[in-house]
C-alpha positions as CSV (number, residue, x, y, z in Angstrom):
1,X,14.3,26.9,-8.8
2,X,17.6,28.0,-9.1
3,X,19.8,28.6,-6.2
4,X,21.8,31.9,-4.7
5,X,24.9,32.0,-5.6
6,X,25.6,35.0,-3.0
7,X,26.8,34.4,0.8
8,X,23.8,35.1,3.4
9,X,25.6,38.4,5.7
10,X,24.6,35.4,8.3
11,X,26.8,33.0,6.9
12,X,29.6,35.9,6.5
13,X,29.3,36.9,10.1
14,X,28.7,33.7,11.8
15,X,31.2,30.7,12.5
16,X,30.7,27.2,13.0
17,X,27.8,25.7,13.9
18,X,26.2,29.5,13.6
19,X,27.6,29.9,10.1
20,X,25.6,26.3,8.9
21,X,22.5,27.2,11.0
22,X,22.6,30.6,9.1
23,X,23.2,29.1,5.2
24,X,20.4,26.4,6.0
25,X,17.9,29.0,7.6
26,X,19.2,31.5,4.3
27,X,18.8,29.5,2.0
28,X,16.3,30.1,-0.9
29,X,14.0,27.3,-1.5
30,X,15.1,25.1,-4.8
31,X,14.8,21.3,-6.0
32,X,17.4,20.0,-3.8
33,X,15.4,20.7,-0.5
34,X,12.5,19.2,-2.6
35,X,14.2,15.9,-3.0
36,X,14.9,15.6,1.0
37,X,11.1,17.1,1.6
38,X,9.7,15.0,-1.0
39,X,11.5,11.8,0.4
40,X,10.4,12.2,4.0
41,X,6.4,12.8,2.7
42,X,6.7,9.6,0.9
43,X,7.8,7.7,3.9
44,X,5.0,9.3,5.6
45,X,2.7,8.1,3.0
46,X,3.9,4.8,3.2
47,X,3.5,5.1,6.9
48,X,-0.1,6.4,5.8
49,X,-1.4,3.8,3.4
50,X,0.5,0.7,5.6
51,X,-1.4,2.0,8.9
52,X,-4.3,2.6,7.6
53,X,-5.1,-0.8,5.6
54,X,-5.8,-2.7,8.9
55,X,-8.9,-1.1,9.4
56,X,-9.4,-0.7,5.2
57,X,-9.0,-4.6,5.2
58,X,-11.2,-5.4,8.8
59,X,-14.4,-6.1,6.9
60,X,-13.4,-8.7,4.3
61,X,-11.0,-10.1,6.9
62,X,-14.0,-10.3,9.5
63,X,-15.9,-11.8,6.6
64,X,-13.2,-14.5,5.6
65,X,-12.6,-15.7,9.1
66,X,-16.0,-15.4,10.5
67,X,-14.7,-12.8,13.2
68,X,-16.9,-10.4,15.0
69,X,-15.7,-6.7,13.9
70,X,-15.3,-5.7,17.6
71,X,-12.6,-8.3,18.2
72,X,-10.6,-6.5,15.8
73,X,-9.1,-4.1,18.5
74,X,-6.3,-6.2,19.5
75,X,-5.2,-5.9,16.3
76,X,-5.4,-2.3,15.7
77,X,-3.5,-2.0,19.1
78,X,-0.8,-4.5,18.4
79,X,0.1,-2.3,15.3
80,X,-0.2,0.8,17.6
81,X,1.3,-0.5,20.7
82,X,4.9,-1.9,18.3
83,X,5.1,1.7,16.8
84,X,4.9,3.4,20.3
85,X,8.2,1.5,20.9
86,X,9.8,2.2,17.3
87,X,9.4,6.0,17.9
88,X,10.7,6.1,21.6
89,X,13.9,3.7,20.3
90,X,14.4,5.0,16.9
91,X,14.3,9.1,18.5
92,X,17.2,7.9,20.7
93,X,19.0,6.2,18.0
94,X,18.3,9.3,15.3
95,X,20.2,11.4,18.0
96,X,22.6,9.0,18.6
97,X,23.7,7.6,15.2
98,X,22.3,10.0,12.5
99,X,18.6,10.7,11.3
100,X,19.8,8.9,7.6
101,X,20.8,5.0,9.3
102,X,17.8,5.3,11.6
103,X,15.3,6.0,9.2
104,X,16.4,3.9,6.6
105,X,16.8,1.1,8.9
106,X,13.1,1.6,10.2
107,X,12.0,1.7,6.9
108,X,13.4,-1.4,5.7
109,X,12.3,-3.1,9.2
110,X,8.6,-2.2,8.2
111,X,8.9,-3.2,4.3
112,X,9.6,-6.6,5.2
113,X,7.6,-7.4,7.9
114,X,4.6,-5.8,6.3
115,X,5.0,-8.5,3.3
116,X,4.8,-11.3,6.5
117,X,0.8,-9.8,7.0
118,X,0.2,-12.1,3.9
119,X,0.9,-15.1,5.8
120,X,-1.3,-14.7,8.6
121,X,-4.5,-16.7,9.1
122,X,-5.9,-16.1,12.7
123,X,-6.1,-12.8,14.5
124,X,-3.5,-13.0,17.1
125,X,-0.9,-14.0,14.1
126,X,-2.3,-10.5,12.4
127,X,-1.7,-8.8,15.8
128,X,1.6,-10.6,16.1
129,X,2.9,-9.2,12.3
130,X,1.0,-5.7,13.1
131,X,3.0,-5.5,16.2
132,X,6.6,-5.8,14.5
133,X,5.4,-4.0,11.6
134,X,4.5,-1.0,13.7
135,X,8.2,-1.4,15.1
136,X,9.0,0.3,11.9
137,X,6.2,2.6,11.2
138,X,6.7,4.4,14.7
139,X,10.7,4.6,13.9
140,X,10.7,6.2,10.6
141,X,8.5,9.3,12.3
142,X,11.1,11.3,14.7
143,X,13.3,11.0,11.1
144,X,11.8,12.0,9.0
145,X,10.3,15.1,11.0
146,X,13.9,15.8,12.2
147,X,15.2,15.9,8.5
148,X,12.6,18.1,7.1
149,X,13.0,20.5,9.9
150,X,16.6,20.4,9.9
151,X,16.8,21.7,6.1
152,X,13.6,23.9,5.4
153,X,14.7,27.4,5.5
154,X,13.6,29.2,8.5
155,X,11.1,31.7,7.3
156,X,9.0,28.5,5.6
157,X,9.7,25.9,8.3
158,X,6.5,25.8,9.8
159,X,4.5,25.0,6.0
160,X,7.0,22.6,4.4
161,X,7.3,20.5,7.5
162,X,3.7,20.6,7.6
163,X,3.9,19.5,3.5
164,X,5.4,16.9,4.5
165,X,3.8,15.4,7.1
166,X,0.9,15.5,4.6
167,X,2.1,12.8,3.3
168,X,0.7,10.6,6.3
169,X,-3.0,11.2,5.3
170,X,-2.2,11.5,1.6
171,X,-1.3,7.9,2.1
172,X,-4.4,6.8,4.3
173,X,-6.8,8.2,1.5
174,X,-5.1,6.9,-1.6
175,X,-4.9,3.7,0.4
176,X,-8.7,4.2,1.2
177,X,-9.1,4.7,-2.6
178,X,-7.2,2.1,-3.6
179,X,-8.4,-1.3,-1.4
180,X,-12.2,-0.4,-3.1
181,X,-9.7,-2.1,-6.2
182,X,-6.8,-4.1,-4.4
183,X,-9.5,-5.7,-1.9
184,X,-11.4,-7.3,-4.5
185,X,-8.8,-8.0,-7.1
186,X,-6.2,-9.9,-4.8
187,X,-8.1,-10.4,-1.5
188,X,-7.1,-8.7,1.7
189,X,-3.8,-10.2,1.3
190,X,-3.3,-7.4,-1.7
191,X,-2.9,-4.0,0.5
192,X,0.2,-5.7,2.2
193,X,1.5,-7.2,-0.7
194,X,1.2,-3.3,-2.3
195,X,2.6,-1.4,0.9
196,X,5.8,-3.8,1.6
197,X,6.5,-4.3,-2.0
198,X,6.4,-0.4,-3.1
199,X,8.8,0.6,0.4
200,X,11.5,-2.0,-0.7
201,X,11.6,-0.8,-4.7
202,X,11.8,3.0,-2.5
203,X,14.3,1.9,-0.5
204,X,17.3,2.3,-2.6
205,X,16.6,5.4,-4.5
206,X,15.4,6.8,-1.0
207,X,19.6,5.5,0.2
208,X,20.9,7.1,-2.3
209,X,19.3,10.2,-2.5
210,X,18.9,11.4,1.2
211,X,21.5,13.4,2.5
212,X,22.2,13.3,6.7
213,X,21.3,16.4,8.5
214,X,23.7,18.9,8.3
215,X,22.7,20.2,11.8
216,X,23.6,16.5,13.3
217,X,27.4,16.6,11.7
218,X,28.2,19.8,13.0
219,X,27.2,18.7,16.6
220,X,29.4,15.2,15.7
221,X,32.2,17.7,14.2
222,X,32.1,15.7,11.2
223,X,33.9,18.1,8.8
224,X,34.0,15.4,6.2
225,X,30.8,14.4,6.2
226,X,29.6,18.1,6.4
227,X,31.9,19.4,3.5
228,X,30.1,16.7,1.3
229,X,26.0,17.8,2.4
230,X,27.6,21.2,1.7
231,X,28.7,20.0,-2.0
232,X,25.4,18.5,-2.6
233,X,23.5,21.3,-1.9
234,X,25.3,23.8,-3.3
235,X,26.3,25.7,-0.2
236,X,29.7,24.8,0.1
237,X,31.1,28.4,-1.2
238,X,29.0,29.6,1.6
239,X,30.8,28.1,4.7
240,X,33.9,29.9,6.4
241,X,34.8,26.4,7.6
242,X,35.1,27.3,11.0
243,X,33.2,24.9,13.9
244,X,32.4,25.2,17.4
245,X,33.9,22.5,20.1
246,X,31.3,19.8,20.6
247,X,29.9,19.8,23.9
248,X,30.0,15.5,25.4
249,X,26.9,14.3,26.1
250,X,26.6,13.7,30.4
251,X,23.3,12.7,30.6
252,X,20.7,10.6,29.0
253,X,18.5,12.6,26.2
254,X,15.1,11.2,27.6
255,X,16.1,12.8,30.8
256,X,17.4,16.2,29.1
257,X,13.7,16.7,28.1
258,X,12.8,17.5,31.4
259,X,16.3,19.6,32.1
260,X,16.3,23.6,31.7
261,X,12.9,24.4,31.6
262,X,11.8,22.0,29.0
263,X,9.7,19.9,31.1
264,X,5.7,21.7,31.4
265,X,7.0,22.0,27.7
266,X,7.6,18.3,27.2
267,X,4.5,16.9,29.3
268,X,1.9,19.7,27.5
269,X,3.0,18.1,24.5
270,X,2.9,14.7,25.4
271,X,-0.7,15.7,26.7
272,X,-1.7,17.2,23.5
273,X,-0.6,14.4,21.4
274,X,-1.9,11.7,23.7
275,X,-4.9,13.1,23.4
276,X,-5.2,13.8,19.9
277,X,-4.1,10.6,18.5
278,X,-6.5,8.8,20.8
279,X,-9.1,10.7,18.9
280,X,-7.3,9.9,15.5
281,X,-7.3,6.6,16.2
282,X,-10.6,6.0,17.1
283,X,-11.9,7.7,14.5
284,X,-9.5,6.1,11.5
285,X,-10.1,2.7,12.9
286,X,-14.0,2.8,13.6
287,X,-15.9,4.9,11.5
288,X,-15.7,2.4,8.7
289,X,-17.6,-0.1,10.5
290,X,-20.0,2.0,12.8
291,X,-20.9,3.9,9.6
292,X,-21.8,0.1,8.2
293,X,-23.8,-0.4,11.4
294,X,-25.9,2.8,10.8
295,X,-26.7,1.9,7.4
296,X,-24.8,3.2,5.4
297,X,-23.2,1.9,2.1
298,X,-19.9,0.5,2.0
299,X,-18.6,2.9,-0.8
300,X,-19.7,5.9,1.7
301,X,-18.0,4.1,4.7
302,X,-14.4,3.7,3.1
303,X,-15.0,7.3,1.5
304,X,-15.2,8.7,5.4
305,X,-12.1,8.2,6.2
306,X,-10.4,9.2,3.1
307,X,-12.3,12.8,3.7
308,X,-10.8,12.6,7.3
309,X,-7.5,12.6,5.8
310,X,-8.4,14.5,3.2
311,X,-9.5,17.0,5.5
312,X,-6.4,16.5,7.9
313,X,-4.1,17.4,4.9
314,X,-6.3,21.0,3.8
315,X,-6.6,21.7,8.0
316,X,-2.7,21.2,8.2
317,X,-1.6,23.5,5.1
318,X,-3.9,25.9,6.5
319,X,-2.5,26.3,10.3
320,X,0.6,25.6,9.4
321,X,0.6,28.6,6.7
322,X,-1.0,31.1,9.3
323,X,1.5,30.2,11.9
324,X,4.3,31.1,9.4
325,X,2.8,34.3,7.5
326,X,1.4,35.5,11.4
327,X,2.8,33.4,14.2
328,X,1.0,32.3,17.4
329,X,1.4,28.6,16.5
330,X,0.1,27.5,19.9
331,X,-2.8,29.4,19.1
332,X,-4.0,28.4,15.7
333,X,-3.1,25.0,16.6
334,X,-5.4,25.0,19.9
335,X,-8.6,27.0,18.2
336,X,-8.0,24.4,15.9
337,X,-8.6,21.2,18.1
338,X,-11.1,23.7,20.1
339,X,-13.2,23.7,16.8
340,X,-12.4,20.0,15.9
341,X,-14.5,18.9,18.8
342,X,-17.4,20.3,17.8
343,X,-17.6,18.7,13.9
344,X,-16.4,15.7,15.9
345,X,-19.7,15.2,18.1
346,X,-21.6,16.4,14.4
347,X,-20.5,12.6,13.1
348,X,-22.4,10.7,15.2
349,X,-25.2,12.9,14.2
350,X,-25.4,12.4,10.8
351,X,-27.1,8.5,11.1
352,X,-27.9,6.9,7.1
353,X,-26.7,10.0,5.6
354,X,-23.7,9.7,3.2
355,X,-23.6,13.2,2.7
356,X,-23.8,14.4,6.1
357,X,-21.1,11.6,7.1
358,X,-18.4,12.6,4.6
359,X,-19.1,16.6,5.6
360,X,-18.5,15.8,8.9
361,X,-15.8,13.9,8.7
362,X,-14.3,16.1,6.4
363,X,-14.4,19.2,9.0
364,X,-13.3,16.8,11.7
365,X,-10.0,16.4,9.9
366,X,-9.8,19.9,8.7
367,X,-9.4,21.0,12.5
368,X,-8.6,18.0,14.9
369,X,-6.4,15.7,12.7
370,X,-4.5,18.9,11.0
371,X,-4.1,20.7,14.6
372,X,-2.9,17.2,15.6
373,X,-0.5,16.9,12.6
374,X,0.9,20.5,13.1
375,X,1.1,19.9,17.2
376,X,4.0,17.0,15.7
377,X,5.8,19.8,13.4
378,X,5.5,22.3,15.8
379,X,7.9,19.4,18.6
380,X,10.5,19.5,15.8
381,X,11.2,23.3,16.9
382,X,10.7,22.7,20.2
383,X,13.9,21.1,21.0
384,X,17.1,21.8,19.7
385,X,19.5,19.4,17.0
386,X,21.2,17.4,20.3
387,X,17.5,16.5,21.4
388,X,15.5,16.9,18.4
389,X,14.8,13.3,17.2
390,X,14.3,12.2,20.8
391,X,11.7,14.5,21.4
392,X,9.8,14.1,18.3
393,X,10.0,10.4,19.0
394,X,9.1,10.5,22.4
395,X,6.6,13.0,21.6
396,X,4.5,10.4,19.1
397,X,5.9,7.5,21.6
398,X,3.9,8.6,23.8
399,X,1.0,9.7,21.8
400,X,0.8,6.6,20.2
401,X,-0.7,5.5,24.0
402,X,-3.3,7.4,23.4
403,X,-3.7,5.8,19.9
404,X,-3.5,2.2,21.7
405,X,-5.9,2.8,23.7
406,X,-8.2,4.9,21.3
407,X,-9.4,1.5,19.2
408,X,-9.8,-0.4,22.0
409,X,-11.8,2.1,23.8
410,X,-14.0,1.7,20.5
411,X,-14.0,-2.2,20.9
412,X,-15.2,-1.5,24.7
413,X,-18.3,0.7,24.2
414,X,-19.3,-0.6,20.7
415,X,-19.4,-4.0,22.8
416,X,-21.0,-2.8,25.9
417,X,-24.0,-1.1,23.6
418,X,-23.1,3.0,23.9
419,X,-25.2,5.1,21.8
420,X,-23.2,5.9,18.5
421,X,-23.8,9.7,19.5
422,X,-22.3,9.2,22.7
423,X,-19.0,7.7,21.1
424,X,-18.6,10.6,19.2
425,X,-19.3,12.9,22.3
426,X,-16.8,11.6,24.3
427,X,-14.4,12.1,21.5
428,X,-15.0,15.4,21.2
429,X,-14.2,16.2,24.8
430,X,-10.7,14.4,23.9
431,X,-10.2,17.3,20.9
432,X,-11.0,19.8,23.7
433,X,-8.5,18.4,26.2
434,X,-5.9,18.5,23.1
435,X,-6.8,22.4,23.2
436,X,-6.7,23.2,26.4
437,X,-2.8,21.7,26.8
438,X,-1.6,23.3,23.5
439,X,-3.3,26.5,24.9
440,X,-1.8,26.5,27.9
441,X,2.0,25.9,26.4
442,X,1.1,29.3,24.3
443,X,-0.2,31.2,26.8
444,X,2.3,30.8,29.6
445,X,5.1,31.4,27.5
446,X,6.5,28.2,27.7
447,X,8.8,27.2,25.1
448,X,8.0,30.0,23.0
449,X,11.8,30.8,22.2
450,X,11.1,27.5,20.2
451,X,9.3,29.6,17.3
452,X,12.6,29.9,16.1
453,X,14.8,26.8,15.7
454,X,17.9,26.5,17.8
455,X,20.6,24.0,17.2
């Protein structure tokens, strides 16, 4: 799609920092946001296929090593717990150094030490790898989110962030899809060798192709660097050149999340997500092997969680369009999880039945997992280009508690002999708590200036 060549009355009107926050919210979509959108969902798919081929690989692993399935929650929580940790460190860094040399660094960091899973042969040296690994996998998130927000135009924000972040499910079920060939083929072993070896040929096209964000130069006043995103885009005829004085940092960015009203902002969130990637997690990492337990077929239990991510992707197109055609994103998002928790307790209902398990699980993705994902696009507005990446990253940071403690929560009951049915229950009520929080934020007004980005 071809680009305008005429100035937005924004950009004529506007200086500095206003004039670029005018020509990126202006700008007509064309290929070269497509090559920083399409960038970012292929990190996320990465992230996708990498996180999701623990639990893809559990059974043959359990097999190999003669390990009980429920022992496998350490490992699913080592992974979780070290991407906690990537997302809280790499937001900071994102805000402090540039979204480009933090993500690219996470993404190397996760490349390499995914290739070390190989090498493992006991489940705490598995945990051990999974751990650093997640280091990475947590990291690249606040980045990739902060980039895609940063350059979508305003009026389509809300969908092409939600595009991209797609590309974390999109990369669960092809990896769901492709172990029922890798597993077989080249042992367990393959997935990792697949994951790390496709991020490191990615990594130098993905160098060379993705620009910083434009929004992050202008609060560094760097003219150079910002005349040169300009040139690449084709908005450099656009900009009256003129920039605001940068205003010195005084204060830590965690604690800034909690200054001027943001904070019942900042802790619904961290509620919300909590909550909802407890449930995520839970559901990703056990249905494979409690679907096995109820009888049903291998090929069916794989499938289940390729239609939860399948499902996640149609659920988050879906709110993410109706927020931007008709707003009230607090509101789809919440009747969203608020429906999610029904099709949630249906799983556990559907015993031997292959086709009951992958409708379920479908609908549970539709609305839990896609509320969940567009919850994450919606932080990216919340805060404003000083903050951005370390709210997003604190945001998942401290999600990704819920996500530790989702698996082994699984490990705990499975063990201790709760009724399948019950699991899925008591997951529900998690969806319904993730509804209630979002709800709230919507309702009360709080944050709702953050419909529209601010820099």
């Amino acid at each position: 799609m071809a680009y305008s060549t005429a100035p937005t009355e924004a950009a004529h009107t506007s200086g500095g920092e206003i004039g670029l926050e005018a020509i990126v919210d202006g700008s007509p979509l064309g290929s070269r946001h497509a090559v920083i959108l399409l960038i970012c969902a292929l990190v996320a798919a990465v992230d996708g296929f990498d996180t999701q081929s623990v639990a893809l690989v559990a059974p043959a692993v359990s097999t190999a090593w003669h390990v009980d399935p429920s022992h496998f929650g350490m490992v699913f929580a080592a992974g979780l717990f070290g991407s906690l940790l990537g997302a809280l460190a790499f937001g900071v860094i994102g805000d402090r150094y540039g979204r480009r040399p933090a993500l690219l660094t996470a993404v190397g960091w996760f490349a390499l030490v995914t290739l070390t899973t190989t090498l493992t042969s006991s489940l705490p040296g598995m945990a051990l790898a999974r751990f650093f690994t997640g280091l990475g996998l947590g990291g690249a998130l606040p980045g990739i989110i902060s980039l895609a927000s940063e350059y979508a135009p305003l009026r389509q924000r809300s969908t092409l962030v939600s595009v991209m972040f797609c590309g974390f499910p999109l990369g669960a079920v092809i990896g769901g899809i492709a172990s029922a060939a890798i597993v077989p083929a080249l042992g367990w072993q393959g997935m990792f060798w697949v994951s790390g070896g496709i991020t490191l040929l990615l990594l130098p096209v993905f160098a060379r192709l993705l620009p910083e964000s434009i929004r992050f130069l202008a609060l560094k006043q760097d003219r150079t660097g910002i005349v040169r995103v300009l040139e690449r885009m084709g908005w450099r005829h656009l900009w009256n050149g003129e920039m605001t004085a940068a205003t010195p940092a005084r204060q830590s960015p965690v604690a800034k999340l909690f200054k001027d009203g943001r904070a019942p902002g900042t802790i619904l969130l961290w509620v919300t997500l909590f909550l909802s990637l407890l449930l995520t997690y839970f559901l990703v990492n056990w249905i494979p092997l409690l679907a096995r337990r109820n009888g049903v077929g291998m090929t069916a239990a794989v499938l289940a969680v390729a239609t939860l991510n399948g499902g996640a992707i149609v659920g988050c197109l879906g709110i993410g369009r109706l927020s931007d055609r008709f707003g009230r994103v607090t509101r789809n998002i919440s009747v969203g999880f608020a429906l999610g928790a029904l099709a949630i307790a249906l799983i556990g209902t559907t015993g031997h039945s292959s086709a009951l398990l992958l409708g379920a699980t479908f609908l549970a993705g539709s609305l839990s997992i896609g509320a969940q994902m567009c919850t994450v696009a919606y932080c990216a507005s919340f805060y404003e280009t000083s903050l951005r990446a370390t709210g997003v990253g604190w945001a998942i940071g401290i999600g990704r508690i819920g996500s530790i403690i989702g698996p082994l929560m699984g490990g705990a009951l499975i063990a201790s002999g709760v009724a399948v049915q019950s699991l899925f229950i008591v997951v529900g009520v998690m969806s319904l708590g993730s509804a209630a929080a979002i709800f709230t934020l919507g309702r009360f007004g709080i944050g709702q200036a953050a419909s529209v980005q601010r820099v």
